[in-house]
N, C-alpha and C positions, 0 to 999 in steps of 0.2 A: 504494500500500500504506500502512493504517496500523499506525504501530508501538505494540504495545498497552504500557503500563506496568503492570506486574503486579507486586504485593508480596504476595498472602498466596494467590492463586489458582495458587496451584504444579501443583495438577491440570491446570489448562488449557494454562499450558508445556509441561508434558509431553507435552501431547496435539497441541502442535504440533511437538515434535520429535519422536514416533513418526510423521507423517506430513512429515516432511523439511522443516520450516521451521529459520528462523532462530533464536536466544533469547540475546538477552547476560544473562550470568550474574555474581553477585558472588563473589567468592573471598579470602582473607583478602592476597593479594600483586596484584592487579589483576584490572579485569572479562574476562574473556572470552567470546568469539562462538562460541558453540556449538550443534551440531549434532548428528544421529545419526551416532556412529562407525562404523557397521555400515553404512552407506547410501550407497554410492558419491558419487549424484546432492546431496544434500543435502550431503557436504564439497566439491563441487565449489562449492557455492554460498559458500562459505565461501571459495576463493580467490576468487573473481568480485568476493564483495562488499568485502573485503580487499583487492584487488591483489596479492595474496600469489604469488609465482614456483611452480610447482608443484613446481619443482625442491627446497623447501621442506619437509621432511615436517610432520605434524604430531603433536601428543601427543594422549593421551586422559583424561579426566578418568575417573575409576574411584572406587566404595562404600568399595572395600575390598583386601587384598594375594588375596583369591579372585581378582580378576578376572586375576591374573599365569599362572595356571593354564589358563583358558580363552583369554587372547587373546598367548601367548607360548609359545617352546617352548626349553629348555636353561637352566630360571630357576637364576641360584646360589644357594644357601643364605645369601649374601651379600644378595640383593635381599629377600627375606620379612625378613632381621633391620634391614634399613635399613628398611622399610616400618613394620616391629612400632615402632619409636624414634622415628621421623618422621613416619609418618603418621596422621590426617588432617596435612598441611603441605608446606610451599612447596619440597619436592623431590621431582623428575621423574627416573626411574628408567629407564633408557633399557636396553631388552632383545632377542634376537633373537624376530621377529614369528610369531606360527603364521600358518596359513593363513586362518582367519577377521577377518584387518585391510585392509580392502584397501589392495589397490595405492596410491591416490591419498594413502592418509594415510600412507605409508612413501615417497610419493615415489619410489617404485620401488625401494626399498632393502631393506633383510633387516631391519629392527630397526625397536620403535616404540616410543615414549616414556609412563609411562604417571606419573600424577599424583593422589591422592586428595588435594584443596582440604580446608583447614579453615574452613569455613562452613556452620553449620548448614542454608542455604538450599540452597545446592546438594548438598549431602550427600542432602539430602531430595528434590531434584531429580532427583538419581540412580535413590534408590530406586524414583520413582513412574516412569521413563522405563524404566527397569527395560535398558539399555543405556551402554555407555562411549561418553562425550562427544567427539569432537573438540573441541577450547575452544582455538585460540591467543587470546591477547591482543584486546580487541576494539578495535581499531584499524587506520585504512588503515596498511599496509606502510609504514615509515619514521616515521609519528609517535608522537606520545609514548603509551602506556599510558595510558589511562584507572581513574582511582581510584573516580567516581563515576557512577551513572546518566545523570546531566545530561552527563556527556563523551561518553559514548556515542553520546545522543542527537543531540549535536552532531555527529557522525561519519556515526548512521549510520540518523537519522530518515528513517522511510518506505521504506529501504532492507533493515531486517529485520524479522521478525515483531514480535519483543519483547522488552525488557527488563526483567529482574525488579531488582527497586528494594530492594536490598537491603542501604542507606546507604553511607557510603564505607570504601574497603579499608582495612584495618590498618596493612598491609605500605609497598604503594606500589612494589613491587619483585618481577618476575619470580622463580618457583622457581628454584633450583639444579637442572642436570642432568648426573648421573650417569652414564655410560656402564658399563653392569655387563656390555655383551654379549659381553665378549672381557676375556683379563688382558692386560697388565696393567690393573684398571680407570682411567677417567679422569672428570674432571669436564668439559662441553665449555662450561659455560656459569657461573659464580660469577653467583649473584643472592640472595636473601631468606636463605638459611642460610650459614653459612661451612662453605666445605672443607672446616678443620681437625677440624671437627663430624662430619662423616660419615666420614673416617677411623679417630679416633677413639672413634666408635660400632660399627666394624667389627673393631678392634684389642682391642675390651673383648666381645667374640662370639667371638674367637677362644679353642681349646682351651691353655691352657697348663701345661704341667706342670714343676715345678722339681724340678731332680737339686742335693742338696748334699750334701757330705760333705766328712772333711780328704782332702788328700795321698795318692796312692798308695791308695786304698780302691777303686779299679775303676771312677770313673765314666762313664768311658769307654766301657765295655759297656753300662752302660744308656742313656747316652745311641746308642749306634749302635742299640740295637732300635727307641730313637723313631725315627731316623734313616730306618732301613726302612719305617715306618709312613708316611713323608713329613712326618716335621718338619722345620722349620727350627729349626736348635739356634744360638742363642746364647749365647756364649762373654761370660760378664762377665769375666773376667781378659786376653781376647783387645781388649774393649771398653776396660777401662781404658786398656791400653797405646796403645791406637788413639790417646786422647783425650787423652795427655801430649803426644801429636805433632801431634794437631788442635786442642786446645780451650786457644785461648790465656785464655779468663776463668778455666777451671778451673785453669792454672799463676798465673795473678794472682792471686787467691784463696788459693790455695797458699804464694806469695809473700807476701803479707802477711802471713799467718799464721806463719809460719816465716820469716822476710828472711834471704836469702842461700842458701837454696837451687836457686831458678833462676838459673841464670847463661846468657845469649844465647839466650832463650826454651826453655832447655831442663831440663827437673827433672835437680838431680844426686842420685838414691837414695842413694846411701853417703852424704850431708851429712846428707839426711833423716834415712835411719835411724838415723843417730846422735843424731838430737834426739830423735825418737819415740817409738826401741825402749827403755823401762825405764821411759818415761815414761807411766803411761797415761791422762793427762789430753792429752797432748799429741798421745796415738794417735788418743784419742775425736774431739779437735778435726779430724783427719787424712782421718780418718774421715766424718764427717761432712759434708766439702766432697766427698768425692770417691763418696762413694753418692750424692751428691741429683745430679752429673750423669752417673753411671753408670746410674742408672735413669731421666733424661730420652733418654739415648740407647740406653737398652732399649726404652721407649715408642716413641722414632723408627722401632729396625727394627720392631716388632710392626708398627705404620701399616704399615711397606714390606712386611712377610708378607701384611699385609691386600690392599692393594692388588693384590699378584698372584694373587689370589684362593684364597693358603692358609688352613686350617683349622686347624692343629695347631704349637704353637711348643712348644719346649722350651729352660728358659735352667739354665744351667749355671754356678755360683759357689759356694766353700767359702763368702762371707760373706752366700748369700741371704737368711736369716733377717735378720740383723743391720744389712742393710743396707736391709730395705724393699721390695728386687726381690720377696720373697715373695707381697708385695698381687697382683703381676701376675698370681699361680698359680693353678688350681683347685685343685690337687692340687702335695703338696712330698713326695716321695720321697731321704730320709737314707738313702748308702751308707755303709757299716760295714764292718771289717775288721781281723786280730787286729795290735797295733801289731809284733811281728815281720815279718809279711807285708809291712807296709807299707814298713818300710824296707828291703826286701830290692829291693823295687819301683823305691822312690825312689832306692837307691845305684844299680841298673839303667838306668834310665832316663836320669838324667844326670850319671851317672858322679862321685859324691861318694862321700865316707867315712860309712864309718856310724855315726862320732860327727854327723856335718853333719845326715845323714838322721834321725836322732835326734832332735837337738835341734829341726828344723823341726815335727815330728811333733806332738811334745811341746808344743809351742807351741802347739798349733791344739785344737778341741775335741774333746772323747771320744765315746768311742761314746753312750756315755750320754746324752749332749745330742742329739747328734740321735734318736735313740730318744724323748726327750721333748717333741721341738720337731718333730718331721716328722707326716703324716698316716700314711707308712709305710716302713718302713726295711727296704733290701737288705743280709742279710750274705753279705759277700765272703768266708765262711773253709774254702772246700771246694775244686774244682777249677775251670777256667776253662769248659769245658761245663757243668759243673753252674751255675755261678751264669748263664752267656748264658743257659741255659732259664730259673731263675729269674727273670731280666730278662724274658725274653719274655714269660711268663705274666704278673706283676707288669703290665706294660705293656696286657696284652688287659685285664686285669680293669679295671685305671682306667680305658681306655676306652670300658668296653661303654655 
């Protein structure tokens, strides 16, 4: 056999992989040996000439996120918004398989791997083959990845049909693979993209909606209606306290700012708030440390929502606005309520005077500000059925 080197006659590749040949192909992360994905006999050639275990599955090189429809069945809403961000590029989206994959390129398995290359050549390759590629790596089983045509050939001259010459790779580095076909998702493979990247991309896809409001104003109902909907509700005040206990840079920080209020890695509040409260330059400073890691570790859980392949977060803090957590929102829903109610709430709840209840109240912002700072504001000042419907509806509309 000879092995043709092809650079601008992409027709005539194609026309050897619609009839089950060989074609290493260039891809922006290494070349690959590809074949017709749809052609039993023709990936078989591909372990043969590979050495590859068949035990092995393999990916398919795909146009487009169309092709997740035809050759996949149960796609999350997760794998199209990871495609939409990443592809054309060097991550492999690993999914359960429909029936039109065969057997030999699942390895016998339920899922197949699916990859749009960003390289104009074989994008074009695609088109004209007008079928998804099997492509691993074109190399025997065990050696290194080939960057350039010339490695190939050293590999796999007179062994495949052809090589398209389509100078050397970018990358130098296998895609990233994804496992979306089960939650929680995982990566099986770190190569060309970072992890933290595709988390990340999926965490900023997610629906989030922010409840804020002061004290005793009912947010609690609204957030249980998200609740029913299947959010994951985040508790920033729940978060804070976590992070006194956890996050020893954020008490260091706090420490130097303040010296002498942690004592044996532990914040003493009443030291604090005696420096703080009156003071409000020393609030701001306060402030400031402790929202830039309340909202990295608002970003952490979204990733971990993301991950288990939810949709819908809701974060919950009187100081959203003011702290930044707001960016994460689509949508910032201010509860309101008349400040009688409120402290009738607050002495209830956990059992203060209602000069205590009072004066906390008073502290915190008016109805007014969140009426001007939210995209939409729940008032609390009728009955507890009347505002739960309220919430409910409030809830359907922003998410239609």
């Amino acid at each position: 056999m000879n092995t043709q080197i092809i650079t601008t006659q992409l027709s005539a590749a194609a026309e050897i992989l619609r009839h089950g040949g060989l074609v290493a192909v260039p891809t922006e992360t290494v070349y690959g040996l590809a074949a017709n994905g749809m052609d039993p006999a023709a990936v078989a050639r591909i372990y043969q000439v590979k050495g590859r275990p068949e035990a092995k599955p393999l990916s398919l090189m795909v146009r487009d996120a169309s092709a997740m429809a035809r050759c996949c069945v149960d796609v999350p809403q997760a794998a199209y918004a990871l495609a939409d961000r990443f592809w054309p590029g060097p991550l492999t989206i690993v999914l359960r398989a429909g029936d039109a994959v065969p057997e030999l390129v699942r390895a016998g398995g339920e899922t197949v791997g699916l990859r749009c290359p960003d390289h104009p050549v074989t994008l074009e390759l695609l088109r004209l083959a007008g079928t998804p590629l099997a492509a691993p790596s074109a190399n025997p089983s065990g050696e290194p990845s080939p960057g350039t045509a010339d490695e190939v050939l050293r590999y796999f001259n007179g062994r495949i049909d052809a090589v398209i010459d389509g100078g050397a790779c970018a990358l130098g580095r296998e895609s990233t693979v994804a496992d979306l076909s089960q939650t929680p998702y995982r990566i099986l493979r770190v190569g060309a993209l970072p992890e933290t990247e595709i988390w990340d991309a999926l965490a900023r896809r997610l629906r989030v909606i922010g409840i804020t409001g002061g004290t005793g104003c009912g947010k609690t109902t609204a957030l249980q209606a998200l609740a029913a909907r299947g959010a994951r509700i985040i508790d920033c005040d729940a978060v804070y306290h976590d992070l006194l206990q956890t996050s020893a840079p954020m008490l260091r920080e706090i420490d130097a700012r303040f010296p002498g209020v942690v004592e044996n890695g532990a914040l003493r509040r009443k030291k604090l708030g005696a420096v703080v409260f009156g003071d409000a330059a020393a609030l701001a400073d306060l402030s400031a440390i402790t929202h830039r890691y309340v909202r990295a570790a608002v970003d952490a859980l979204l990733r971990d929502w993301a991950r288990q392949g939810g949709t819908l977060a809701a974060i919950d803090a009187i100081a959203l606005i003011e702290s930044g957590v707001s960016d994460r929102c689509q949508t910032v829903i201010g509860v309101v309520a008349p400040r009688e109610a409120r402290i009738r709430r607050l002495m209830a709840r956990e059992s203060i005077s209602r000069e205590y209840a009072a004066a906390r109240i008073d502290a915190q912002k008016p109805n007014e500000w969140f009426a001007a700072h939210c995209d939409r504001v729940l008032d609390n000042s009728g009955t507890l059925e009347a505002f739960q419907e309220l919430c409910h509806q409030t809830i359907q509309e922003v998410l239609q």
